[in-house]
VEXPA-693973 format. One record per residue: z, x, y of N, C-alpha, C in turn; residue number from 1. Coordinates in steps of 0.2 Angstrom, whole numbers, plus 5000, padded with zeros to 4 digits. Example, Ala and Ser with C-alpha at 12.3 -4.5 7.8 and 13.67 -1.06 7.14 Angstrom:
2
> 5039 5066 4972 5039 5062 4978 5039 5066 4984 1 $
> 5035 5064 4989 5036 5068 4995 5039 5064 5000 2 $
# end
This chain:
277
> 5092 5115 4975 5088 5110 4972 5081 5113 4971 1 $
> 5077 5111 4966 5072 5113 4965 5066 5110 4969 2 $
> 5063 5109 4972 5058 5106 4977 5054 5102 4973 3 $
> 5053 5104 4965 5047 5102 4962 5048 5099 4954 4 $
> 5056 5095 4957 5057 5092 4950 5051 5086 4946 5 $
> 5052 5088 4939 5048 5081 4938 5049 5076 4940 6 $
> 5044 5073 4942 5045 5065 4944 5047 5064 4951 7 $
> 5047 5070 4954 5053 5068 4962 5046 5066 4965 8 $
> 5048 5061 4970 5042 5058 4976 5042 5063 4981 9 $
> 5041 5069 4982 5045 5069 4989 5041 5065 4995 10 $
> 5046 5062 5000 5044 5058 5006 5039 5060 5011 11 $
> 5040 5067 5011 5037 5072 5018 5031 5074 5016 12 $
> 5029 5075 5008 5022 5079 5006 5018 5072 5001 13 $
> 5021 5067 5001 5017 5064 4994 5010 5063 4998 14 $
> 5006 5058 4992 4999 5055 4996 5000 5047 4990 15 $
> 4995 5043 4992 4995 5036 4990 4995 5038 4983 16 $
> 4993 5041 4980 4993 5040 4972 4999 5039 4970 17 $
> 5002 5046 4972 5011 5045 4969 5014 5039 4973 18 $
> 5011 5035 4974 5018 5030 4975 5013 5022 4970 19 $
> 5010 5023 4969 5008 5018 4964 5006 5018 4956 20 $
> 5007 5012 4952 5005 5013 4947 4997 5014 4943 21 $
> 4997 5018 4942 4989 5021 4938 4985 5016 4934 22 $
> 4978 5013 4936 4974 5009 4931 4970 5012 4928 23 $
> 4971 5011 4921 4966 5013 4915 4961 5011 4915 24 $
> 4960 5006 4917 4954 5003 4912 4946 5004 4914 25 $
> 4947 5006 4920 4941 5010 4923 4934 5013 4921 26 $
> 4935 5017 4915 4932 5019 4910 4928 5016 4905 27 $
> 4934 5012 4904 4930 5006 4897 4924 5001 4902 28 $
> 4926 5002 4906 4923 4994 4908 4918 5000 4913 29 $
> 4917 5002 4915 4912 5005 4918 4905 5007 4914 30 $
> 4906 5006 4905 4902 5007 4901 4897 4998 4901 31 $
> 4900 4995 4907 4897 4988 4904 4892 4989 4910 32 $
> 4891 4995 4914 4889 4991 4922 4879 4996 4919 33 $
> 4876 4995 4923 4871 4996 4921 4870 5002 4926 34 $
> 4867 5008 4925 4866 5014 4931 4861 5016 4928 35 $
> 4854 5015 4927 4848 5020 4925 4847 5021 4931 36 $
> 4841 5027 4932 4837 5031 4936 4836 5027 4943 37 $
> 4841 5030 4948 4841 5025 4955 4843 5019 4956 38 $
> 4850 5019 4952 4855 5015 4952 4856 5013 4959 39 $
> 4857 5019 4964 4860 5019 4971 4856 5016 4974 40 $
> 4850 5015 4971 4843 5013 4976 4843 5004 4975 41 $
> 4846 5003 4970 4845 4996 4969 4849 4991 4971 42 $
> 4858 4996 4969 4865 4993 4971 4864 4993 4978 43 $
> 4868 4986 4982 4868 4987 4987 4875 4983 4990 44 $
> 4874 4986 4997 4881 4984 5001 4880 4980 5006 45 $
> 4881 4974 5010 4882 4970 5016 4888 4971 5019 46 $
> 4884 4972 5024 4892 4975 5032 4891 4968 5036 47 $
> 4896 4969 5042 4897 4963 5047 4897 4969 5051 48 $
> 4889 4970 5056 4888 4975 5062 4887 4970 5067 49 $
> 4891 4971 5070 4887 4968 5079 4886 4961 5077 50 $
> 4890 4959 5072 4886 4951 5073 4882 4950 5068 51 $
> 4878 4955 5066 4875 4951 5060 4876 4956 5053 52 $
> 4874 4953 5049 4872 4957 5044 4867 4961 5042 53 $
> 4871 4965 5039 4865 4972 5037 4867 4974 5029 54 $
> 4859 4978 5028 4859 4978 5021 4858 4986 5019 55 $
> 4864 4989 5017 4861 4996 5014 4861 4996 5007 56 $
> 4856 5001 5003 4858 5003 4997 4865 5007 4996 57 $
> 4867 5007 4990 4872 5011 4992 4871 5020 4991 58 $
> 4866 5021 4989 4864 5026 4991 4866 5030 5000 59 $
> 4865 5027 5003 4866 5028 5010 4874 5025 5013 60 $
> 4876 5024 5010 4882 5020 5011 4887 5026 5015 61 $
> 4887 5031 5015 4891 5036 5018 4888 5036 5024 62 $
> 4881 5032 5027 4880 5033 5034 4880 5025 5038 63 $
> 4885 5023 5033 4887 5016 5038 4892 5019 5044 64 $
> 4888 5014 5049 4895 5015 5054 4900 5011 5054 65 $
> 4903 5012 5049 4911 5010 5045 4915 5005 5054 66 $
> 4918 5011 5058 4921 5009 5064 4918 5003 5066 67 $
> 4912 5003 5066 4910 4997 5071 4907 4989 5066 68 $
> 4912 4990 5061 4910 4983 5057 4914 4979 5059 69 $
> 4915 4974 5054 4920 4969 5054 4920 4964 5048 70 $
> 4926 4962 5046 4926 4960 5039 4920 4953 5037 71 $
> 4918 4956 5030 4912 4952 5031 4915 4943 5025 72 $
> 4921 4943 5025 4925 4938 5025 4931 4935 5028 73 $
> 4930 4931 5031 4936 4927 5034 4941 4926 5030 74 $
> 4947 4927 5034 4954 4923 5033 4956 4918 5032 75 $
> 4959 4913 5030 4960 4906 5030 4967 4904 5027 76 $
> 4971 4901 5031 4976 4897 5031 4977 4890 5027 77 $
> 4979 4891 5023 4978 4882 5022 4987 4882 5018 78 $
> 4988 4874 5019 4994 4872 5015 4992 4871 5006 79 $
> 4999 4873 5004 4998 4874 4995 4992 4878 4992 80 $
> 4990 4884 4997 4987 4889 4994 4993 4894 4990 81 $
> 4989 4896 4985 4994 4898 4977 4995 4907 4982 82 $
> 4990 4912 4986 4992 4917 4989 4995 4916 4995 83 $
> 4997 4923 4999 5002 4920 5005 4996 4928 5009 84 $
> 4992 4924 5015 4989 4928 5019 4995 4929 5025 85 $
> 4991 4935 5030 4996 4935 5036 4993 4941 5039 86 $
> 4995 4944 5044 4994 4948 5047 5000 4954 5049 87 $
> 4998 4961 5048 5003 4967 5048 5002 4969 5051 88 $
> 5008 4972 5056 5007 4978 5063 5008 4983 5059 89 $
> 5004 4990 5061 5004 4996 5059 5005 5000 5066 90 $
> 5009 5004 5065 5011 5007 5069 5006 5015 5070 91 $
> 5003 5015 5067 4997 5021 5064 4992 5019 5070 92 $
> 4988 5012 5069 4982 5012 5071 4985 5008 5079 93 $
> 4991 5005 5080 4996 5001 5085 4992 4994 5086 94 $
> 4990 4991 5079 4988 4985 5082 4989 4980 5074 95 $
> 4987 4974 5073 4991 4972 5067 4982 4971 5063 96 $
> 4982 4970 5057 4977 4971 5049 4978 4965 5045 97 $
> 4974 4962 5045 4976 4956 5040 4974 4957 5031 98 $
> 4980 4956 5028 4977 4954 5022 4980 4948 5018 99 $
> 4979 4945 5011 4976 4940 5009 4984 4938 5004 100 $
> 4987 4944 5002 4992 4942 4998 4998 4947 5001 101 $
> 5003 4946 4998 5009 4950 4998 5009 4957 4995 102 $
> 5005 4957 4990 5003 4964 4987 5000 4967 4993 103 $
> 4995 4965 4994 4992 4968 4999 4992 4970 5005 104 $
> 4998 4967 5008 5002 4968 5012 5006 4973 5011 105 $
> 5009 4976 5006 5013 4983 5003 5009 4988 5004 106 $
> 5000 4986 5003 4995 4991 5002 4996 4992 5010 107 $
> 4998 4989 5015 4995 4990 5019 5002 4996 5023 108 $
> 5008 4994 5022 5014 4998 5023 5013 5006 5020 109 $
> 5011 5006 5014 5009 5012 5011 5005 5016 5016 110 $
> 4998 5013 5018 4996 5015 5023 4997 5018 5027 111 $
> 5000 5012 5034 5004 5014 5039 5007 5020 5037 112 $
> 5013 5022 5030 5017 5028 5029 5013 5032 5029 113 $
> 5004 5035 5024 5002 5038 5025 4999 5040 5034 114 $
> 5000 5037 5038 4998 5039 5045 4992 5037 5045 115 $
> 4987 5033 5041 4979 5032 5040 4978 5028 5048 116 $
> 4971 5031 5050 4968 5030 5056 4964 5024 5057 117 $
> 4962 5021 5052 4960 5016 5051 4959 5010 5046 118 $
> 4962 5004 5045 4960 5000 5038 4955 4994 5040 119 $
> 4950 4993 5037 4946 4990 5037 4947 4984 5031 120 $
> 4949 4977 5031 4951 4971 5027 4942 4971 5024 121 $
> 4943 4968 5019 4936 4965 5016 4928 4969 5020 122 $
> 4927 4977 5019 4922 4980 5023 4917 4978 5021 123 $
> 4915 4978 5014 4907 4975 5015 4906 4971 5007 124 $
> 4900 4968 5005 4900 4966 5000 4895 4968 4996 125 $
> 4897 4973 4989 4894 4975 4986 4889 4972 4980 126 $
> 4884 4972 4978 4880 4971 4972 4878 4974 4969 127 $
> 4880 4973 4961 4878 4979 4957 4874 4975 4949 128 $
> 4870 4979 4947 4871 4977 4937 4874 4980 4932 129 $
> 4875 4976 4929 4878 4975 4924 4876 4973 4917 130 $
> 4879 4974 4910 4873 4971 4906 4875 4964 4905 131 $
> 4875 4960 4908 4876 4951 4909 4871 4950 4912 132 $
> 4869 4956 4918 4862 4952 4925 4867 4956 4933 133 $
> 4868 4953 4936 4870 4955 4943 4877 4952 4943 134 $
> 4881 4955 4949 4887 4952 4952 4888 4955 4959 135 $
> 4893 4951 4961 4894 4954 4969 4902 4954 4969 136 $
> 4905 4958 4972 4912 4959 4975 4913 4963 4982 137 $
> 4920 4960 4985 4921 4961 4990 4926 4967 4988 138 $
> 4926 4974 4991 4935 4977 4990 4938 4974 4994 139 $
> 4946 4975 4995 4950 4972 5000 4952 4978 5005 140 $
> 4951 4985 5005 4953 4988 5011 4947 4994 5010 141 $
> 4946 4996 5016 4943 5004 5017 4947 5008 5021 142 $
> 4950 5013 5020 4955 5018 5027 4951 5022 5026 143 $
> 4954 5023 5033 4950 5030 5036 4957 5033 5035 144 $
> 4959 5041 5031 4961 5046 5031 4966 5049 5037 145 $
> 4970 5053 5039 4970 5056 5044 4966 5062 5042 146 $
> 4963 5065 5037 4959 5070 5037 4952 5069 5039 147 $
> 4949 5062 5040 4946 5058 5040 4942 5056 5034 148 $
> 4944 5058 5029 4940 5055 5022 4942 5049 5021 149 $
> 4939 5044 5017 4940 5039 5016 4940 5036 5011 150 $
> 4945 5028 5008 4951 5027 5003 4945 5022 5004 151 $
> 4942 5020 4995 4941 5010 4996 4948 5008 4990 152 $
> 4949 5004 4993 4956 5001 4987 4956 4994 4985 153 $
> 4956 4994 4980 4958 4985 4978 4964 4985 4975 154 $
> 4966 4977 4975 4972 4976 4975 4977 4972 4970 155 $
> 4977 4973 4965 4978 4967 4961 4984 4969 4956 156 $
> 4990 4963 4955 4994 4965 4949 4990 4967 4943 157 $
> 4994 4969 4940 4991 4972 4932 4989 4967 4926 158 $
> 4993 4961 4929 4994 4956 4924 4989 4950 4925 159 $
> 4986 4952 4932 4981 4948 4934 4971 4950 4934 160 $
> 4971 4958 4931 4966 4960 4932 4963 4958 4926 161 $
> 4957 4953 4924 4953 4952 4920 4946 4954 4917 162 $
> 4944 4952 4913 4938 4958 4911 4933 4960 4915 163 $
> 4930 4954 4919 4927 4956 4923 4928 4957 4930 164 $
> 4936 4958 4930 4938 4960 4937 4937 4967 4937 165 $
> 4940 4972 4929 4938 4978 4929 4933 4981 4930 166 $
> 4925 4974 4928 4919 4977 4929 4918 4980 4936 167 $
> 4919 4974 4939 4918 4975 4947 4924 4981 4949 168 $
> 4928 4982 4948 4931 4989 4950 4928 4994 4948 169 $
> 4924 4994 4942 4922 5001 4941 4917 5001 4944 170 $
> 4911 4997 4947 4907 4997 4950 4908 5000 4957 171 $
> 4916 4996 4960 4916 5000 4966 4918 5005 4968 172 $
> 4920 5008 4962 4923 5017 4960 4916 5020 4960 173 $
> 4910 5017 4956 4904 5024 4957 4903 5022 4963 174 $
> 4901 5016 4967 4900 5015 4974 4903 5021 4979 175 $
> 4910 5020 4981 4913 5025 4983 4910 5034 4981 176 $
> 4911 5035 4974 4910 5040 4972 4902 5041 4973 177 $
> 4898 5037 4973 4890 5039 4978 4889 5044 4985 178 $
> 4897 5042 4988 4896 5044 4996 4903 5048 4997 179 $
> 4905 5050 4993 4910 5056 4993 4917 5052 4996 180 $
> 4917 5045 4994 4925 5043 4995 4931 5042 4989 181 $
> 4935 5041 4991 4939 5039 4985 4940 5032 4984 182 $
> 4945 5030 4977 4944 5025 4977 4949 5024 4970 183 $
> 4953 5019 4971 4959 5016 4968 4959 5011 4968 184 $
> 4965 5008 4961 4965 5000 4960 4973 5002 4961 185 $
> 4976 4996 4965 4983 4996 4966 4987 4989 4960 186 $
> 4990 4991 4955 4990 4987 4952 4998 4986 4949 187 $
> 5004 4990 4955 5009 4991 4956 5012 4996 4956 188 $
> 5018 4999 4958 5021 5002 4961 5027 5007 4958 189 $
> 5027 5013 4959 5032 5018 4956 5039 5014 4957 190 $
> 5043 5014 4952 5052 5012 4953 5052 5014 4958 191 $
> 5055 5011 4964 5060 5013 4972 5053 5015 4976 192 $
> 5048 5016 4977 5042 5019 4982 5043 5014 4987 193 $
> 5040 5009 4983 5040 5000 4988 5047 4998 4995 194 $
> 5052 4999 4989 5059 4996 4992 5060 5003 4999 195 $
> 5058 5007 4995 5061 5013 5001 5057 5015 5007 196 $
> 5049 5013 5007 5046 5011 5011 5047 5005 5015 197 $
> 5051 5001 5010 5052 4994 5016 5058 4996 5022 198 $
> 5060 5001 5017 5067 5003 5021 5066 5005 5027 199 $
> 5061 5011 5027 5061 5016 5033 5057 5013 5036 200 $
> 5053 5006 5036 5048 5003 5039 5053 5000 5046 201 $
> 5059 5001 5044 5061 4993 5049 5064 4998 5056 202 $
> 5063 5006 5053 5063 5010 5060 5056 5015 5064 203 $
> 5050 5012 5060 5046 5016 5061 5044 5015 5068 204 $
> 5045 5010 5072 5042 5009 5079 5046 5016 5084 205 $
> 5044 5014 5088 5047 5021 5093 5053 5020 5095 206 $
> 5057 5025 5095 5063 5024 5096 5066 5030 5103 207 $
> 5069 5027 5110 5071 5030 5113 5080 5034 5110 208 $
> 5080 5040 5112 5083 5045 5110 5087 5048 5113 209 $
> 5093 5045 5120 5097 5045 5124 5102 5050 5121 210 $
> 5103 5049 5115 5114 5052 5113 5109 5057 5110 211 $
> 5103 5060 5109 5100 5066 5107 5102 5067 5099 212 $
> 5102 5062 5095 5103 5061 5091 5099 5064 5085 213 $
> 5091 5066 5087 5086 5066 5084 5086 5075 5083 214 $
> 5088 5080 5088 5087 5085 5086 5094 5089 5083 215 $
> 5099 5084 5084 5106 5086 5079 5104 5085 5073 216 $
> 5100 5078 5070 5098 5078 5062 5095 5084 5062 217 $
> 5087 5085 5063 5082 5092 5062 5087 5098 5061 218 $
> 5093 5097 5066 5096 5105 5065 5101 5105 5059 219 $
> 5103 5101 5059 5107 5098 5052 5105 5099 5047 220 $
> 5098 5098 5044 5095 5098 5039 5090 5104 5039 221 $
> 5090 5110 5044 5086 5115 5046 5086 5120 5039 222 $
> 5091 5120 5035 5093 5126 5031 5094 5122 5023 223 $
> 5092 5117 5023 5088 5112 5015 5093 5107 5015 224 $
> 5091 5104 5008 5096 5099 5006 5101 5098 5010 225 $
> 5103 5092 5012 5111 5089 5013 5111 5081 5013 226 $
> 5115 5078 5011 5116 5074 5008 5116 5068 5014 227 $
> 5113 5064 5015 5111 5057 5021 5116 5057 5023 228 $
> 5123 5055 5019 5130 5053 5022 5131 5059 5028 229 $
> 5132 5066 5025 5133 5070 5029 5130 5072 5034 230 $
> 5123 5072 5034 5118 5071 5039 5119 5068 5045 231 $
> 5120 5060 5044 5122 5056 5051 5128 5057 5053 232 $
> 5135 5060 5050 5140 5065 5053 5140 5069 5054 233 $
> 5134 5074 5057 5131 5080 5063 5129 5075 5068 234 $
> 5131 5068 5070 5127 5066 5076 5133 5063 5081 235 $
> 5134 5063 5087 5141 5060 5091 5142 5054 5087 236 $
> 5136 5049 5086 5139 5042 5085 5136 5041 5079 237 $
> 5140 5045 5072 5133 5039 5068 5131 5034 5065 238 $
> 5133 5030 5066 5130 5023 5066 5125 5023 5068 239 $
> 5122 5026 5076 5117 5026 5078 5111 5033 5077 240 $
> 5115 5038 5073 5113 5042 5070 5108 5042 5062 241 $
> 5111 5035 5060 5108 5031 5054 5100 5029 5054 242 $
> 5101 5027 5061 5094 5024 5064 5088 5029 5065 243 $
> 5091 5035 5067 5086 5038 5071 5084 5044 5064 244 $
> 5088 5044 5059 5090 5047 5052 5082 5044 5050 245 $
> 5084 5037 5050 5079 5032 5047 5072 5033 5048 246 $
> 5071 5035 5055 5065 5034 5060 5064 5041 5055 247 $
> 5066 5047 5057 5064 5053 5056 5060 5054 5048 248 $
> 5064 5051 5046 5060 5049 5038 5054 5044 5038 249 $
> 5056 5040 5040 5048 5036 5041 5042 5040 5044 250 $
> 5044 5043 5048 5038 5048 5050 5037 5057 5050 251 $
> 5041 5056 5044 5040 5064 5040 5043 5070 5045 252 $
> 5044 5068 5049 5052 5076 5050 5055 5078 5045 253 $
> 5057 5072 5042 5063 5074 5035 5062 5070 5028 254 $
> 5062 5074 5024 5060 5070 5019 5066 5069 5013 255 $
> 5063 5065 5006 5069 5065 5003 5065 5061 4996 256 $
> 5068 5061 4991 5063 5060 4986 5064 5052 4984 257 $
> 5057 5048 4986 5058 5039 4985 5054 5038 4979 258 $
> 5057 5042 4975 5058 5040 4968 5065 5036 4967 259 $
> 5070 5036 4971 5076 5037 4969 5078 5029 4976 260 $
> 5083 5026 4976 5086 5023 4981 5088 5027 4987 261 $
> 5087 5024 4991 5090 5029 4998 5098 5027 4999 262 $
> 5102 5032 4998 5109 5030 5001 5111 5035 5004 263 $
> 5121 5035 5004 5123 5041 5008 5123 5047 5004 264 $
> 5121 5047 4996 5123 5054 4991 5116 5054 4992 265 $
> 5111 5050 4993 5101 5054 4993 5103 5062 4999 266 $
> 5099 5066 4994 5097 5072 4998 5091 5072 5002 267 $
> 5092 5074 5006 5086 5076 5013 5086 5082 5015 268 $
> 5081 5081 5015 5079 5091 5017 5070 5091 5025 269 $
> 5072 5097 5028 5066 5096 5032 5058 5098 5029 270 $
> 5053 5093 5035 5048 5092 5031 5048 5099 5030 271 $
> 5041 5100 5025 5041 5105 5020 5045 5112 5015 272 $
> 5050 5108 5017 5054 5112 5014 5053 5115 5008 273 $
> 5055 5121 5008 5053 5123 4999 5047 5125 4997 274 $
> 5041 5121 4998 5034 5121 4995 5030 5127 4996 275 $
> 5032 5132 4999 5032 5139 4999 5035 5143 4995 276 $
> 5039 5141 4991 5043 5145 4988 5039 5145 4980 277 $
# end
């Protein structure tokens, strides 16, 4: 098998971009914001430090202390709200995230699969011009990387991003791009990325490894490709070799391409298999 077909996800090497859908509109709508001479000196950002509020230009904005903030919007529950808020356990940071919708709740799984060190809900509140006058937006996540660079992302269906929701995105993208971070609109999901994610999630917590099931898969699959089915038949039991199969993919030992459905004909291969060649 080719390691580097078109289109393939693979699970061991991707990064958040290949698992989402791309938004265009960035460009267009960033011709609406205003930037003359010291834009960064004007724009500004509100954090939630220690309790109170603080005010940086976003010029400086790469020397916030990110860690020590706290969302500078609260959560709120109410009956015959049209979104569904809630709170995620991430197995990355071992504790749970809250966010606002179901979408962004996937934003948050994604996460967790890349191993991100830490996500911050609603980080700070940005103010920018534009040619109408001013506006303000909250992003809905900051992660901290495991390289330790840092992702801002908003969240929003495709069907739901309107004209000036794109302003305020582009606005957050030069924000970001002011202080050397990245920045994305999540606006929906490659075929299968989601679902196969949901998959491998329901074994990512820690898994005790008694029938030594875990280094029979790695040896299995030590010399490339082999097919899921035949993989958990190198293990004594595999029923319970499905699980630990499962786990090992969710945390990148073993990869397999989630562009595609996971079954018993999905090929798996160990991590970085191939990417040398």
């Amino acid at each position: 098998m080719n390691p580097t077909v078109a289109g393939q996800v693979r699970s061991d090497a991707c990064v958040l971009d290949e698992l989402v859908s791309p938004y265009a509109g960035l460009d267009v709508a960033r011709t609406r914001l205003v930037m003359r001479d010291n834009w960064a000196s004007r724009w500004t950002v509100t954090w939630e430090i220690n309790g109170s509020k603080v005010l940086w230009p976003v010029r400086h904005l790469g020397s916030v202390p990110v860690l020590s903030s706290k969302p500078v919007r609260g959560f709120t529950w109410r009956a015959k709200q049209k979104h569904r808020p809630g709170l995620e356990f991430l197995v990355s940071t071992g504790r749970k995230h809250g966010f606002e919708s179901l979408e962004e709740r996937a934003a948050l799984l994604a996460l967790d699969f890349m191993t991100v060190i830490e996500v911050l809900p609603q980080p700070f509140a940005l103010t920018f011009e534009h040619v109408n006058g001013h506006a303000g937006h909250i992003p809905d996540f900051l992660a901290v990387m495991p390289d330790g660079g840092h992702w801002l992302l908003d969240i929003r269906p495709a069907g739901l991003v309107g004209e000036m929701d794109a302003v305020k995105f582009a606005a957050s993208r030069e924000a970001a791009a002011a202080c050397g971070w990245r920045y994305s609109v999540i606006t929906g999901w490659r075929p299968h990325a989601l679902s196969g994610l949901d998959a491998l999630s329901a074994w990512r917590r820690p898994l005790t490894d008694q029938l030594g099931c875990q280094p029979a898969l790695l040896e299995a699959a030590a010399d490339g490709p082999v097919s899921f089915g035949e993989l958990v038949q190198a293990t004594r039991f595999p029923a319970v070799g499905r699980s630990h199969a499962v786990h090992l993919l969710w945390h990148r030992w073993l990869g397999f391409d989630l562009g595609r459905p996971l079954g018993d004909s999905s090929l798996i291969w160990p991590a970085g298999w191939g990417q040398s060649r």
